[in-house]
PDB file as gemmi writes it, atoms N, CA and C in Angstrom:
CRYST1    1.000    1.000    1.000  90.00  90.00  90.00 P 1                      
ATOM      1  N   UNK A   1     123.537 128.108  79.122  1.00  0.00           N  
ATOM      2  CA  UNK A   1     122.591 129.184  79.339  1.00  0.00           C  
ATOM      3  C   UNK A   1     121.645 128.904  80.518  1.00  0.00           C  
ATOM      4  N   UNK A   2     121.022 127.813  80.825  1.00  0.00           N  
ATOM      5  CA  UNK A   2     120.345 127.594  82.556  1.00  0.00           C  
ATOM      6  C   UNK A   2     120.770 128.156  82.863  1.00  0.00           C  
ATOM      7  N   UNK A   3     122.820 127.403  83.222  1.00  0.00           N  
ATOM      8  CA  UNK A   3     122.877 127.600  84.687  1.00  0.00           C  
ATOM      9  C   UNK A   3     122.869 129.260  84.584  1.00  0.00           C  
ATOM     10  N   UNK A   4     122.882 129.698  84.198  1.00  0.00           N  
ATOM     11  CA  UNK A   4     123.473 131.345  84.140  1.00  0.00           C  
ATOM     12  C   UNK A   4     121.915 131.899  84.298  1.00  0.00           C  
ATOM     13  N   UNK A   5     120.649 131.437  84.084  1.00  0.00           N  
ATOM     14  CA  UNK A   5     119.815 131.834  84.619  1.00  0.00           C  
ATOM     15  C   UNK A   5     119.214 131.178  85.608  1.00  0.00           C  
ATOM     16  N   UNK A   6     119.499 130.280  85.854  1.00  0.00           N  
ATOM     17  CA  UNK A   6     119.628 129.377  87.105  1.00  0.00           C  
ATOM     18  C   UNK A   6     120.582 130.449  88.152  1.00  0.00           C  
ATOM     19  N   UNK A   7     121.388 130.410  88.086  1.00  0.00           N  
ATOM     20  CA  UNK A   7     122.256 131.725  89.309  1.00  0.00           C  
ATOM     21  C   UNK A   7     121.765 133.110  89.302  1.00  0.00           C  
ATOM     22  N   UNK A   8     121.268 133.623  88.252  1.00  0.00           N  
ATOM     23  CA  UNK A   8     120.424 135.192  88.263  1.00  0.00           C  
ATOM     24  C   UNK A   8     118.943 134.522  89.142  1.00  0.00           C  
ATOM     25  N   UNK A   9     118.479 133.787  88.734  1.00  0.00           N  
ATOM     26  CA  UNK A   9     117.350 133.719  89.585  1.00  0.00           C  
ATOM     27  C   UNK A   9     117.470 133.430  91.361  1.00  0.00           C  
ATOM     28  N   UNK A  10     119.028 132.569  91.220  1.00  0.00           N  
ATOM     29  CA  UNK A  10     119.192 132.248  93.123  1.00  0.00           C  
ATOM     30  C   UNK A  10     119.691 133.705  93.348  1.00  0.00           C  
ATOM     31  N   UNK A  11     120.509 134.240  92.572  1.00  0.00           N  
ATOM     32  CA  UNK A  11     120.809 135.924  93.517  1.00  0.00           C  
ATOM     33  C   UNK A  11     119.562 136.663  93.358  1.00  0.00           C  
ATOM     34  N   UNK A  12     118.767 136.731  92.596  1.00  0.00           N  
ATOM     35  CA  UNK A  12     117.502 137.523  92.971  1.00  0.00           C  
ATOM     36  C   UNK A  12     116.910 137.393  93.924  1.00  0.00           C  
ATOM     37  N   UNK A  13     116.635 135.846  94.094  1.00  0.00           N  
ATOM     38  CA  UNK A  13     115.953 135.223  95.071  1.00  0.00           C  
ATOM     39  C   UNK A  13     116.290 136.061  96.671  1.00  0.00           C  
ATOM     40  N   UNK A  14     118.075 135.104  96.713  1.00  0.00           N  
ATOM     41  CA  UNK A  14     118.479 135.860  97.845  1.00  0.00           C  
ATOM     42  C   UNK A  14     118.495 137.160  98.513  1.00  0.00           C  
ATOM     43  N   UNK A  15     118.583 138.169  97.415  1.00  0.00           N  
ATOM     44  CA  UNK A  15     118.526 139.287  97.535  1.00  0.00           C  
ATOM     45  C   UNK A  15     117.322 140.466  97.907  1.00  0.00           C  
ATOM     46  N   UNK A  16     116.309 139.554  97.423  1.00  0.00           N  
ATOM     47  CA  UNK A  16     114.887 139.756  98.034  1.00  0.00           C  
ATOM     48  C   UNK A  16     114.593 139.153  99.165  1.00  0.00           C  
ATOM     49  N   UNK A  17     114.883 137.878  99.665  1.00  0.00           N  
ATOM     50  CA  UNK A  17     114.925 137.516 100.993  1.00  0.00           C  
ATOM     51  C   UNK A  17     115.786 138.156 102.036  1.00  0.00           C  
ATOM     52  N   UNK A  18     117.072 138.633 101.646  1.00  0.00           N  
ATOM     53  CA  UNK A  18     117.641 139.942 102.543  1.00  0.00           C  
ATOM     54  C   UNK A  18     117.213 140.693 102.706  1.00  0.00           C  
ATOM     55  N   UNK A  19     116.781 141.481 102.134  1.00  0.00           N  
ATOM     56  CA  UNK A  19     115.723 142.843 102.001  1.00  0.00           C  
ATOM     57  C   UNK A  19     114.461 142.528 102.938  1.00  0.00           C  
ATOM     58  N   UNK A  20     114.026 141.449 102.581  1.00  0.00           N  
ATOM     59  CA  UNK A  20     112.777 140.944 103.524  1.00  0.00           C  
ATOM     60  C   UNK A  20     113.265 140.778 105.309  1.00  0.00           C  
ATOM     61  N   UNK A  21     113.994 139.921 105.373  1.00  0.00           N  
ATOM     62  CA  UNK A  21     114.721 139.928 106.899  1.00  0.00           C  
ATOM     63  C   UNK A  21     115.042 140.843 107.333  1.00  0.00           C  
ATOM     64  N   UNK A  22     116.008 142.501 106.873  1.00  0.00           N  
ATOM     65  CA  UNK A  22     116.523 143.134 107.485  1.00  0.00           C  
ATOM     66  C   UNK A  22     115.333 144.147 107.668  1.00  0.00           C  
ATOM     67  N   UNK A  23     114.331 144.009 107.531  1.00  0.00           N  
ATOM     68  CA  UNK A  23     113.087 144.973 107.266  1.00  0.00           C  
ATOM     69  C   UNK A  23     112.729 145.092 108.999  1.00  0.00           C  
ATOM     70  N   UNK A  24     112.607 146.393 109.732  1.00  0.00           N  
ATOM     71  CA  UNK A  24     112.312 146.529 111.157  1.00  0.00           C  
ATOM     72  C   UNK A  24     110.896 146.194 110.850  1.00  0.00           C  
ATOM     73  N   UNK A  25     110.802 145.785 111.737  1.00  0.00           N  
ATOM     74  CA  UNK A  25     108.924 145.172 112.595  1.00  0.00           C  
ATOM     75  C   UNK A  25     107.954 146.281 112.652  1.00  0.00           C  
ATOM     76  N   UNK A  26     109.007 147.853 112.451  1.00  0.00           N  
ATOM     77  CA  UNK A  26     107.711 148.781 112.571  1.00  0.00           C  
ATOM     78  C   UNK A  26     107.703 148.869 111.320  1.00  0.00           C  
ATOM     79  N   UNK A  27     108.283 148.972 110.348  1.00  0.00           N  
ATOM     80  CA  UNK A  27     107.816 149.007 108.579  1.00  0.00           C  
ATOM     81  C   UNK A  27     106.943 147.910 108.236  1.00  0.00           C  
ATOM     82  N   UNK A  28     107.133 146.519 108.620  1.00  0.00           N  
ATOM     83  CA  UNK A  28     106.327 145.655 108.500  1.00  0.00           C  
ATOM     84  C   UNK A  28     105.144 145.886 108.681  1.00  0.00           C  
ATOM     85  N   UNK A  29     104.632 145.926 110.002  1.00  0.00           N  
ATOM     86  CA  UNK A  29     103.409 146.338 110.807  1.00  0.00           C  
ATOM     87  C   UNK A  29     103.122 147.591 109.985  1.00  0.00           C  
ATOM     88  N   UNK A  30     103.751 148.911 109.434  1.00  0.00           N  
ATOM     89  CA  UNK A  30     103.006 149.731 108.868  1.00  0.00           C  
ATOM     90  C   UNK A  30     102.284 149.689 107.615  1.00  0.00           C  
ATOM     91  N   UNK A  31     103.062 149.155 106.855  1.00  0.00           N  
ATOM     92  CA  UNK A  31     103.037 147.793 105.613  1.00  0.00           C  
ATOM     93  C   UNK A  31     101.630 147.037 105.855  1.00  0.00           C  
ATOM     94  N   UNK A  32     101.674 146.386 106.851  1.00  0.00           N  
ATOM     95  CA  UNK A  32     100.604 145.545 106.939  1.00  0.00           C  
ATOM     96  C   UNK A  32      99.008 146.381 107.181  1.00  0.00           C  
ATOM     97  N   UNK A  33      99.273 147.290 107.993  1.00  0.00           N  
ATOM     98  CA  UNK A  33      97.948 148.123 108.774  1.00  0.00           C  
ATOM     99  C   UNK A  33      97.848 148.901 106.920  1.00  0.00           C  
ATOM    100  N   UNK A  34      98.650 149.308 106.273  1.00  0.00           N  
ATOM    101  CA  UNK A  34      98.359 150.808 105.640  1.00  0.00           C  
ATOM    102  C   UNK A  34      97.064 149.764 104.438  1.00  0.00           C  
ATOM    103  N   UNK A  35      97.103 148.297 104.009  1.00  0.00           N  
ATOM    104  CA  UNK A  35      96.494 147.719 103.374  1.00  0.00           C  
ATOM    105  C   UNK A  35      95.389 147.245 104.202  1.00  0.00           C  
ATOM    106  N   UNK A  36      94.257 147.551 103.701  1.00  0.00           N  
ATOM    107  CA  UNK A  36      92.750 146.992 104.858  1.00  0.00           C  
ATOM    108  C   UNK A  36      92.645 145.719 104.869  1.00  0.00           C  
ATOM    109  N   UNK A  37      93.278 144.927 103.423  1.00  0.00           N  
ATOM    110  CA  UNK A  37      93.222 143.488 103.071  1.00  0.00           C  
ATOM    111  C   UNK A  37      93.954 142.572 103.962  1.00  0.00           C  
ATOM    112  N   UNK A  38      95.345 143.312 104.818  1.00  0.00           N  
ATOM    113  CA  UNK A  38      95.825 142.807 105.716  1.00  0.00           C  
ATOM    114  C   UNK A  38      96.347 143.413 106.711  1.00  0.00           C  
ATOM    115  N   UNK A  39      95.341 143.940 107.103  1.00  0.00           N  
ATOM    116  CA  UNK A  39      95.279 144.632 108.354  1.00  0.00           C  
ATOM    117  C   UNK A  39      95.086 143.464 109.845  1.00  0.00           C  
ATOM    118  N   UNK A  40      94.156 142.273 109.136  1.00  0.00           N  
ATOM    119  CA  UNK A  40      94.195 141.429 110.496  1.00  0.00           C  
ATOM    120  C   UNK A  40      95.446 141.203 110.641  1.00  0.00           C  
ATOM    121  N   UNK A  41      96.822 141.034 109.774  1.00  0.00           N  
ATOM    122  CA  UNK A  41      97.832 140.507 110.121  1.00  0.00           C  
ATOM    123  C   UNK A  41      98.617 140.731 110.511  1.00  0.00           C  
ATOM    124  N   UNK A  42      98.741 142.351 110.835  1.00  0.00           N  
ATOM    125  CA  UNK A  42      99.520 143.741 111.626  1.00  0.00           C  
ATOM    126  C   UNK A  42      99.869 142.746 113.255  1.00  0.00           C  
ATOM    127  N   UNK A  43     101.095 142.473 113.463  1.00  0.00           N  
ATOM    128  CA  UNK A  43     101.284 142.838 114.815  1.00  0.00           C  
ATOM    129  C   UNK A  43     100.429 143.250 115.804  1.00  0.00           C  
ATOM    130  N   UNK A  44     100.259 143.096 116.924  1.00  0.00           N  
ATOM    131  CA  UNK A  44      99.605 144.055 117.830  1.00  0.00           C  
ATOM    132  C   UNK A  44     100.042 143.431 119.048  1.00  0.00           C  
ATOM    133  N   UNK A  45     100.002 144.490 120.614  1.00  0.00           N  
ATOM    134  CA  UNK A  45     100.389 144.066 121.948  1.00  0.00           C  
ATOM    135  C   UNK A  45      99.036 143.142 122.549  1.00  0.00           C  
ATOM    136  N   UNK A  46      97.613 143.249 121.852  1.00  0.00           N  
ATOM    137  CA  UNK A  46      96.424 142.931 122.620  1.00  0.00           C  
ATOM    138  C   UNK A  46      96.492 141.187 122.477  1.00  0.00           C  
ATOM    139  N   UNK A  47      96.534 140.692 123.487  1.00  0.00           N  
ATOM    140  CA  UNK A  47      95.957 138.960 123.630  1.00  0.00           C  
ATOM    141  C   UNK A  47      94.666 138.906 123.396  1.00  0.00           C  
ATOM    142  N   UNK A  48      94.718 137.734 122.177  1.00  0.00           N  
ATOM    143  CA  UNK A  48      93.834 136.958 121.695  1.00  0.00           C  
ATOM    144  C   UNK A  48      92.737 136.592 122.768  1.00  0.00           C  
ATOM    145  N   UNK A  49      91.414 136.742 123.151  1.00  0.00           N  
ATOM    146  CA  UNK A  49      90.581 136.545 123.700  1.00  0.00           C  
ATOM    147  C   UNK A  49      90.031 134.823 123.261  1.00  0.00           C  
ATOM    148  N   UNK A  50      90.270 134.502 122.346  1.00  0.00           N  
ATOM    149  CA  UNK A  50      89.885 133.059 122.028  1.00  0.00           C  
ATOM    150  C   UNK A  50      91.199 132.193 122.733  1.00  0.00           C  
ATOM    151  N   UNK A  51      90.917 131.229 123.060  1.00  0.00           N  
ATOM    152  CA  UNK A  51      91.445 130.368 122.866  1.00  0.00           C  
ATOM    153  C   UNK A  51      91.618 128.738 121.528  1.00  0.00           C  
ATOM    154  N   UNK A  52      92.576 128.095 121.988  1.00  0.00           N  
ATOM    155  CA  UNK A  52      92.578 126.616 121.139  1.00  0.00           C  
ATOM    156  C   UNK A  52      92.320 125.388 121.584  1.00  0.00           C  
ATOM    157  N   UNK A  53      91.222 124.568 121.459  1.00  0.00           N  
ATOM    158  CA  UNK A  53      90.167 123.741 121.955  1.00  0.00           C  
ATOM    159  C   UNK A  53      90.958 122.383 121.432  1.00  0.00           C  
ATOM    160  N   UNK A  54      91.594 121.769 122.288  1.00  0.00           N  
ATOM    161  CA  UNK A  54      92.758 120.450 121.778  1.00  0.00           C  
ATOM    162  C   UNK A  54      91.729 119.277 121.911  1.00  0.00           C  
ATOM    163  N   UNK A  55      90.651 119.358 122.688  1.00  0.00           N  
ATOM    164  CA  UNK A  55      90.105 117.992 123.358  1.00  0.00           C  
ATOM    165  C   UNK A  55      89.826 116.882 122.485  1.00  0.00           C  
ATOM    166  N   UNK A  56      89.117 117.874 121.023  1.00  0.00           N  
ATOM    167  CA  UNK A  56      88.532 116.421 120.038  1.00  0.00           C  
ATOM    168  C   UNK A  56      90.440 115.581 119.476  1.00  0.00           C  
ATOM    169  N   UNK A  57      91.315 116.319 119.887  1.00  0.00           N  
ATOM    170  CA  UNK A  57      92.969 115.769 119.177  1.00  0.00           C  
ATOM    171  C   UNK A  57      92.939 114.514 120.282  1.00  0.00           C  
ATOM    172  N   UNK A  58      92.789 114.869 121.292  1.00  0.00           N  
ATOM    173  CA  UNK A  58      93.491 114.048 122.621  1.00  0.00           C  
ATOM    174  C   UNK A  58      92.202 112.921 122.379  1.00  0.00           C  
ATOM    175  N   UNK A  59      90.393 113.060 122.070  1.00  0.00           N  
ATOM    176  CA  UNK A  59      89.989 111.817 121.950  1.00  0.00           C  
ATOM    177  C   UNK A  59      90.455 110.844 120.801  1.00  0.00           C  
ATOM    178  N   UNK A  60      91.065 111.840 120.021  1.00  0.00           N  
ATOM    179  CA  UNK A  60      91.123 111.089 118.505  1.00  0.00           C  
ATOM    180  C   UNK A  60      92.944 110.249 118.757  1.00  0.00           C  
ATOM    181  N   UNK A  61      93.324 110.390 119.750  1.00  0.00           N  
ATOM    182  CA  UNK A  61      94.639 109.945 120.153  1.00  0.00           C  
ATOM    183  C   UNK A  61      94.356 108.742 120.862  1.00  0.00           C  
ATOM    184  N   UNK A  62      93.637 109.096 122.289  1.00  0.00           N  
ATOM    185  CA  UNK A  62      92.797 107.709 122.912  1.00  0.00           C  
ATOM    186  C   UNK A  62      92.595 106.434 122.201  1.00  0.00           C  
ATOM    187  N   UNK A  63      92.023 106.729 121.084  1.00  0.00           N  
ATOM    188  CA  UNK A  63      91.114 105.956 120.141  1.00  0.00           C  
ATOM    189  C   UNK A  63      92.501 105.643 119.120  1.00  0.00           C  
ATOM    190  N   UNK A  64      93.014 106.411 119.209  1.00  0.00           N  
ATOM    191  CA  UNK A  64      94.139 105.788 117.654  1.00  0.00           C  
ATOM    192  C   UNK A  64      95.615 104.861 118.466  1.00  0.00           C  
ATOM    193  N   UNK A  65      96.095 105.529 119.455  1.00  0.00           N  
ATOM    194  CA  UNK A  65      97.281 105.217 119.791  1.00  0.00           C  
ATOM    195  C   UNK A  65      97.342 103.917 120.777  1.00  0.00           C  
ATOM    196  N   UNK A  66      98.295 102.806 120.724  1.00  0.00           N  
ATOM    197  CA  UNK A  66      97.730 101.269 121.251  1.00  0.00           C  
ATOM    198  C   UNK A  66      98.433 101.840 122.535  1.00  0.00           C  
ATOM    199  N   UNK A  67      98.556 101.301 123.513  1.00  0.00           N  
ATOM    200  CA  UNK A  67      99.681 101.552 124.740  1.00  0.00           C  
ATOM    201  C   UNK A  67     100.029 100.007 124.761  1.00  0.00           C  
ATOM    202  N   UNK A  68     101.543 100.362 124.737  1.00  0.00           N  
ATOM    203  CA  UNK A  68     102.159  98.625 124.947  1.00  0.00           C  
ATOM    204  C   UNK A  68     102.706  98.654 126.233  1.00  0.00           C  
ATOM    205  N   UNK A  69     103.341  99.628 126.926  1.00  0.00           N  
ATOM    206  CA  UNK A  69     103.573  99.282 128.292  1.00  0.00           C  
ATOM    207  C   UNK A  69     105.278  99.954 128.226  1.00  0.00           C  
ATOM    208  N   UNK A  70     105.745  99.652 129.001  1.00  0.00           N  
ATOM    209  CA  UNK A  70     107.406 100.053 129.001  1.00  0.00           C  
ATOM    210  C   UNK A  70     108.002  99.228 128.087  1.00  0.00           C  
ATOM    211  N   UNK A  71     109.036  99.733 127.652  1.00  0.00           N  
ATOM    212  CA  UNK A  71     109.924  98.828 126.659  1.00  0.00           C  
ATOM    213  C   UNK A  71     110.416  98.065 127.249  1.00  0.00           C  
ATOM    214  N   UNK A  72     111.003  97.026 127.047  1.00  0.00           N  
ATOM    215  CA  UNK A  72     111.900  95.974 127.844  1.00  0.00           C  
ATOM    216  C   UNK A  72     113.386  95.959 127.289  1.00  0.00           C  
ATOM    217  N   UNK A  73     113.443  96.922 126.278  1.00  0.00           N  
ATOM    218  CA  UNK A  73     114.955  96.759 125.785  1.00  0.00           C  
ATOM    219  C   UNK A  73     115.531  95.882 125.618  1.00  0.00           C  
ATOM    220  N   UNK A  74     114.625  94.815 124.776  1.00  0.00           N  
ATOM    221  CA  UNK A  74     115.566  93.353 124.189  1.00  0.00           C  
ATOM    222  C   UNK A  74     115.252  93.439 122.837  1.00  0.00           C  
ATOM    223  N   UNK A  75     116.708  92.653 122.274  1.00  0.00           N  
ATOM    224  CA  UNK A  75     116.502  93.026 120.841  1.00  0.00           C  
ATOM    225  C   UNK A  75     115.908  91.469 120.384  1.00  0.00           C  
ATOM    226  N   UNK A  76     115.422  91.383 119.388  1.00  0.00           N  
ATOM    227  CA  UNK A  76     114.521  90.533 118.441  1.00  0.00           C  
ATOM    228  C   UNK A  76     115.052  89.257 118.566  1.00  0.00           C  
ATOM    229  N   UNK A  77     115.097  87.958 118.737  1.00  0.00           N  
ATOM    230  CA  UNK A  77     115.473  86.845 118.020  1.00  0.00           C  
ATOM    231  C   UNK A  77     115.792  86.632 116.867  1.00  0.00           C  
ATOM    232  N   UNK A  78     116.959  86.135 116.487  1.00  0.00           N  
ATOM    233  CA  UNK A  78     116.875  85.520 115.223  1.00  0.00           C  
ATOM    234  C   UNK A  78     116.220  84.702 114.411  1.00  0.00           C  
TER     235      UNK A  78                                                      
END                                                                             
């Protein structure tokens, strides 16, 4: 008895994830706008006016990552 609801649940599964993929981008987006709750998440053609501020990653890399130099491509001693 699982597996048999074990396989009704993977074809449901799948079958809702088809439905989800073959869905055009304008149903999505209408989908998304017609709810106010996710309306920020609608598609749109307008660029983001913010940007993404990497600098504190690259000090926190400085500070974390050792530099050893070029490899020399020799393997270990026994």
């Amino acid at each position: 008895m699982p597996n048999t609801f074990r396989t009704a649940a993977n074809a449901l599964f799948l079958s809702v994830s088809a439905a989800a993929v073959t869905l055009p981008a304008t149903a999505v987006a209408q989908t998304l706008s017609a709810d106010p709750q996710f309306a920020q998440f609608a598609p749109s053609n307008e660029l983001a006016a913010g940007r993404i501020d990497y600098s504190i990653w690259s000090e926190a890399m400085r500070s974390v990552v050792v530099p050893m130099g070029p490899s020399l491509r020799e393997t270990p001693g026994t």
